[in-house]
C-alpha positions in Angstrom: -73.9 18.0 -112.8 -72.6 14.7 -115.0 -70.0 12.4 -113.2 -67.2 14.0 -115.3 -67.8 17.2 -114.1 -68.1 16.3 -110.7 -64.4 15.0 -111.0 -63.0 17.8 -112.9 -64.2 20.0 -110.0 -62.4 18.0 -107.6 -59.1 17.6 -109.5 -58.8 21.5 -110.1 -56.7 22.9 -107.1 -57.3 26.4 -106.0 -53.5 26.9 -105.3 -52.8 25.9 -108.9 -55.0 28.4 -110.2 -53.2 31.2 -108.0 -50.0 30.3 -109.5 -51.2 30.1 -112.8 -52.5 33.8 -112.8 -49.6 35.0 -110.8 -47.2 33.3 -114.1 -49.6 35.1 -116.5 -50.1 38.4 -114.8 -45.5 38.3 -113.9 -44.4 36.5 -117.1 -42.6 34.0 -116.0 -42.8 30.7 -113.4 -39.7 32.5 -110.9 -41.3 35.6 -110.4 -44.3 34.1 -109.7 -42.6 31.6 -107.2 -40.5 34.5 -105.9 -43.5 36.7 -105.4 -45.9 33.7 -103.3 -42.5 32.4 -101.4 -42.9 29.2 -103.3 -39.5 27.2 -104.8 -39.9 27.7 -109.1 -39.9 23.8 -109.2 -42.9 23.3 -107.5 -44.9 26.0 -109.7 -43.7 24.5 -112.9 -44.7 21.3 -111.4 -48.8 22.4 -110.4 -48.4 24.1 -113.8 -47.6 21.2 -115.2 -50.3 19.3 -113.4 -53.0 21.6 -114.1 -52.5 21.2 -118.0 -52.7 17.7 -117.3 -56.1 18.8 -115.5 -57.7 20.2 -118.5 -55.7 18.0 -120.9 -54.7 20.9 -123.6 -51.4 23.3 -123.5 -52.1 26.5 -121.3 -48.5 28.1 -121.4 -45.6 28.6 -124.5 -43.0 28.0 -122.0 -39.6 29.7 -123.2 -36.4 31.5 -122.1 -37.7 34.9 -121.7 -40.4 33.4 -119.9 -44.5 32.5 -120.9 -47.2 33.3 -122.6 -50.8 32.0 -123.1 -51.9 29.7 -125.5 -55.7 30.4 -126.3 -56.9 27.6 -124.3 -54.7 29.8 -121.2 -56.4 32.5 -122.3 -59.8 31.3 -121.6 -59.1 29.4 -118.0 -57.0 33.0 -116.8 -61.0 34.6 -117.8 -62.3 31.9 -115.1 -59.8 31.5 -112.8 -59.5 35.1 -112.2 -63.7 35.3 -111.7 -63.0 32.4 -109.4 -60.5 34.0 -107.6 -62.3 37.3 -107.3 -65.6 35.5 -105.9 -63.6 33.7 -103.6 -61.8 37.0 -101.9 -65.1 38.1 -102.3 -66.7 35.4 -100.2 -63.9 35.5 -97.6 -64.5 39.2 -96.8 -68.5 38.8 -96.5 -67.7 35.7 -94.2 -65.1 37.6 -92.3 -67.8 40.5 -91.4 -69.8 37.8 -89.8 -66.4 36.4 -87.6 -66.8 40.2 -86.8 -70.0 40.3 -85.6 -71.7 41.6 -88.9 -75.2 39.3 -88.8 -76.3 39.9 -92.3 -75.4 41.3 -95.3 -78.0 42.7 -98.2 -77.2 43.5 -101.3 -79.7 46.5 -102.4 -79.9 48.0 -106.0 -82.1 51.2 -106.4 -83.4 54.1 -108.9 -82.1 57.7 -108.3 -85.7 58.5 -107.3 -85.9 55.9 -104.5 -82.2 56.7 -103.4 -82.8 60.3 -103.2 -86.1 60.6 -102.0 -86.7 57.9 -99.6 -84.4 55.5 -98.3 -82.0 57.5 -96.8 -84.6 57.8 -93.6 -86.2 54.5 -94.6 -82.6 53.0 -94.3 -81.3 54.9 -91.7 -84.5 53.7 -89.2 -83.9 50.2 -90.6 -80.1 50.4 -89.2 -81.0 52.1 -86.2 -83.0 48.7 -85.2 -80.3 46.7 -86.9 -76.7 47.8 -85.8 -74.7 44.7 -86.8 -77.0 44.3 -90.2 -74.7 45.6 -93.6 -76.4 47.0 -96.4 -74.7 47.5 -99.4 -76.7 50.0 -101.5 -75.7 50.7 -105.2 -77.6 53.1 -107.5 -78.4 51.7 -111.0 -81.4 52.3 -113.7 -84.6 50.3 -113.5 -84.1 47.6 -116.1 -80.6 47.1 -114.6 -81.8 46.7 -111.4 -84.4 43.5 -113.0 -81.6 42.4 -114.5 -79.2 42.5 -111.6 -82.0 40.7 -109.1 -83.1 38.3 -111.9 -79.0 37.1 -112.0 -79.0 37.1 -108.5 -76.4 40.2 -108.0 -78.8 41.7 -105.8 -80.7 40.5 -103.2 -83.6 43.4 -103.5 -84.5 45.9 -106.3 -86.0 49.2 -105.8 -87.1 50.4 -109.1 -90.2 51.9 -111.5 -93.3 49.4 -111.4 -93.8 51.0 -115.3 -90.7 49.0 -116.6 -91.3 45.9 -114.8 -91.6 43.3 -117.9 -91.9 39.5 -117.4 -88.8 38.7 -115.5 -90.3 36.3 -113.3 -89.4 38.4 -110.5 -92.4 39.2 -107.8 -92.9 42.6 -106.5 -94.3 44.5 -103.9 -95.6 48.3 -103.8 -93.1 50.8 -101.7 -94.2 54.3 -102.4 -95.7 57.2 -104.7 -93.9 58.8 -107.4 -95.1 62.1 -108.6 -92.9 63.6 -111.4 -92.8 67.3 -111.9 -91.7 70.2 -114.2 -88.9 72.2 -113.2 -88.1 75.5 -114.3 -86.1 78.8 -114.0 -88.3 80.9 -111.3 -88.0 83.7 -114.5 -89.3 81.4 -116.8 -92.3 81.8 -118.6 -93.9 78.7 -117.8 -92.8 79.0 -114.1 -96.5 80.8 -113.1 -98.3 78.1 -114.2 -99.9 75.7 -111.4 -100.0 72.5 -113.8 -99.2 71.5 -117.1 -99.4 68.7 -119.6 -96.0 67.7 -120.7 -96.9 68.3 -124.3 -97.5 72.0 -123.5 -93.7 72.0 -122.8 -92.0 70.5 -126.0 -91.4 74.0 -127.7 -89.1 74.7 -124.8 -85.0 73.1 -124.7 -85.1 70.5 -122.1 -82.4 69.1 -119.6 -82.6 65.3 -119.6 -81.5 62.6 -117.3 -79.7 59.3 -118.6 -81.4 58.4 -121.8 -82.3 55.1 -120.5 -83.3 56.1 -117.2 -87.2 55.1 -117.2 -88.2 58.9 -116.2 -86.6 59.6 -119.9 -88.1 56.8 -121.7 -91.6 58.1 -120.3 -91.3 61.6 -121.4 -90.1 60.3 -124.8 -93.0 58.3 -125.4 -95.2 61.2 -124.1 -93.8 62.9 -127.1 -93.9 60.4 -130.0 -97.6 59.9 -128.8 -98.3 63.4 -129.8 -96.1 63.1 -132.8 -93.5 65.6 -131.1 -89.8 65.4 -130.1 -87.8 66.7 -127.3 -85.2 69.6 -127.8 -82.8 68.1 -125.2 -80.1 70.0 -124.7 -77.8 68.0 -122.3 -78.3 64.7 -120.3 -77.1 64.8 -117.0 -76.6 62.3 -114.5 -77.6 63.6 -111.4 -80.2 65.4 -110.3 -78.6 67.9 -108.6 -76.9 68.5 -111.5 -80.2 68.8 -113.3 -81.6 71.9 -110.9 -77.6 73.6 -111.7 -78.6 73.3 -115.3 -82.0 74.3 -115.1 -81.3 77.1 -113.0 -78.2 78.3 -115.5 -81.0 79.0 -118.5 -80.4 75.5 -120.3 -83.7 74.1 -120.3 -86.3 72.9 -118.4 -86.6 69.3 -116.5 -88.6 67.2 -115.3 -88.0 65.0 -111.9 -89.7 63.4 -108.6 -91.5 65.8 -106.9 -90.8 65.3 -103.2 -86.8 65.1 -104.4 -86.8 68.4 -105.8 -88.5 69.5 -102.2 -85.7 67.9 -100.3 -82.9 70.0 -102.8 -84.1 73.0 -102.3 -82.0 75.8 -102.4 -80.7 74.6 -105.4 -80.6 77.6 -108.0 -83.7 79.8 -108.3 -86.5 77.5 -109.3 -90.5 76.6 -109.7 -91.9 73.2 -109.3 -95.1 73.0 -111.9 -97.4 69.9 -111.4 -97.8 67.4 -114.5 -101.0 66.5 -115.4 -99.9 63.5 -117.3 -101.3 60.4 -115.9 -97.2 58.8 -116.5 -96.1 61.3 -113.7 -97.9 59.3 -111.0 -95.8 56.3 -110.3 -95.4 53.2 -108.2 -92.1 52.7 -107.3 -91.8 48.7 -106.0 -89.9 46.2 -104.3 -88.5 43.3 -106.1 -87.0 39.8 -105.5 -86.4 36.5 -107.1 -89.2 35.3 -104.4 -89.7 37.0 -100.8 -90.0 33.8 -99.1 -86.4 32.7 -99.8 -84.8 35.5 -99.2 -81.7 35.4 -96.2 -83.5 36.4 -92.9 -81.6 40.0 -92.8 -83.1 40.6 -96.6 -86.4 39.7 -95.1 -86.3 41.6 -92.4 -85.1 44.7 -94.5 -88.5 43.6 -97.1 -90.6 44.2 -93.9 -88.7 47.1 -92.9 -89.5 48.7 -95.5 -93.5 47.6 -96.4 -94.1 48.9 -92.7 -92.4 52.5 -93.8 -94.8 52.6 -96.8 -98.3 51.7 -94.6 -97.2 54.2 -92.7 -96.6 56.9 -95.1 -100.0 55.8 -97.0 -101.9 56.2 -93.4 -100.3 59.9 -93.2 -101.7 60.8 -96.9 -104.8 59.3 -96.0 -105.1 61.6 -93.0 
């Protein structure tokens, strides 16, 4: 950071900023002075002193009360991020006052949401009382994008998307996709099937950038096919309602469709498609320099996948 940034950052005043949104967002200096118990003097006065700040106009000041110039325009964009990160930080800081000792920030796929870490996280907590987790669900190459930008501390995503983010990874657990179909359907006898051998039948898609989509849509352009997709769904509950309702076929992670079922009157059909086997890793900026609870949640979770590989193996 240059000397003159290094004093700009000192001269802005937090409590300036405040006011300065609170003027925006009520129109006018007094009900922004009435509303934080402040005398309308003193605003117009850190107003005042704030466009001194940033040397340019931020306010038309006039008797109905103000509006922003453009250069206001663009510092309300910041100041409100500011303020935001700030009330953000004072709430993670407050869980620790409260005896919170960590906090990790977790962003997975569908398939590792549905199928596996509610146990895997659930075990992890049980060890870990006082640890918070925040868990949000999110496609694979938002989830890169989200730990590469450092909005999450750990990814849980499709090692097949993985692109050079310069993020490093590490394996969690098996994928197996699968065909599901009406148990009436005519493909619902088979024991396994190519993907291909399902393309003159309507399918029921997930999101169209979910990586499960992308793979079954190169599947078909490799054998110079399309997809008759009838309706994208977000869910995959909401795929086996579809499915079971005569709208298509779908295809989804095995071991989630075992855990759902029950769900309409359905047949799982194996996929002989190499693309149905997948990894699905862990990923972080680096492991080494993650927070303590984030690394404790990284082994956590590595020990739940040896274990589940030793259980196949046997």
């Amino acid at each position: 950071m240059r000397p003159s940034e290094r004093s700009f950052a000192r001269r802005i005043d937090l409590t300036s900023l405040q006011l300065f949104v609170a003027a925006v967002e009520l129109g006018s200096i007094g009900r922004a002075a009435e509303r934080e118990s402040i005398a309308a003097s003193a605003v117009s006065k850190r107003l005042s002193d704030l466009e001194a700040t940033v040397e340019t106009t931020l306010l038309y000041r006039h008797a109905r009360g103000v509006d922003l110039t453009p250069a206001g325009e663009s510092l309300l964009h910041h100041a409100r991020s500011m303020l935001f990160s700030l009330e953000k930080m004072q709430g993670e800081l407050s869980e620790y006052a409260d005896g919170v000792r960590g906090h990790v920030r977790v962003h997975a796929s569908i398939s590792a949401i549905v199928q596996y870490l509610p146990e895997d996280l659930g075990a992890f907590i049980g060890q870990h009382a006082q640890v918070k987790i925040d868990l949000e669900e999110h496609l694979s190459t938002e989830i890169l994008r989200a730990v590469q930008e450092g909005t999450a501390d750990l990814g849980i995503c499709n090692a097949s998307v993985r692109s050079d983010h310069g993020l490093q990874s590490r394996h969690y657990r098996q994928d197996e996709l699968a065909l599901i179909v009406p148990r009436r359907h005519p493909l619902s006898r088979r024991k396994s099937i190519a993907f291909a051998d399902t393309l003159d039948f309507d399918h029921v898609g997930l999101h169209a950038n979910s990586s499960i989509s992308m793979a079954m849509h190169d599947a078909a352009a490799a054998v110079g096919r399309s997809i008759k997709l009838r309706i994208h769904v977000t869910g995959l509950d909401a795929m086996c309602r579809m499915i079971h309702n005569g709208l298509g076929v779908g295809v989804m992670p095995r071991r989630a469709f075992e855990l759902m079922h029950g769900v309409g009157e359905l047949e799982c059909v194996k996929l002989t498609d190499a693309w149905a086997r997948r990894s699905l890793d862990l990923v972080a900026r680096d492991f080494d320099t993650l927070p303590v609870t984030a690394r404790l949640l990284v082994d956590h979770l590595s020990s739940q996948t040896q274990n589940a590989d030793m259980r196949l193996a046997a």
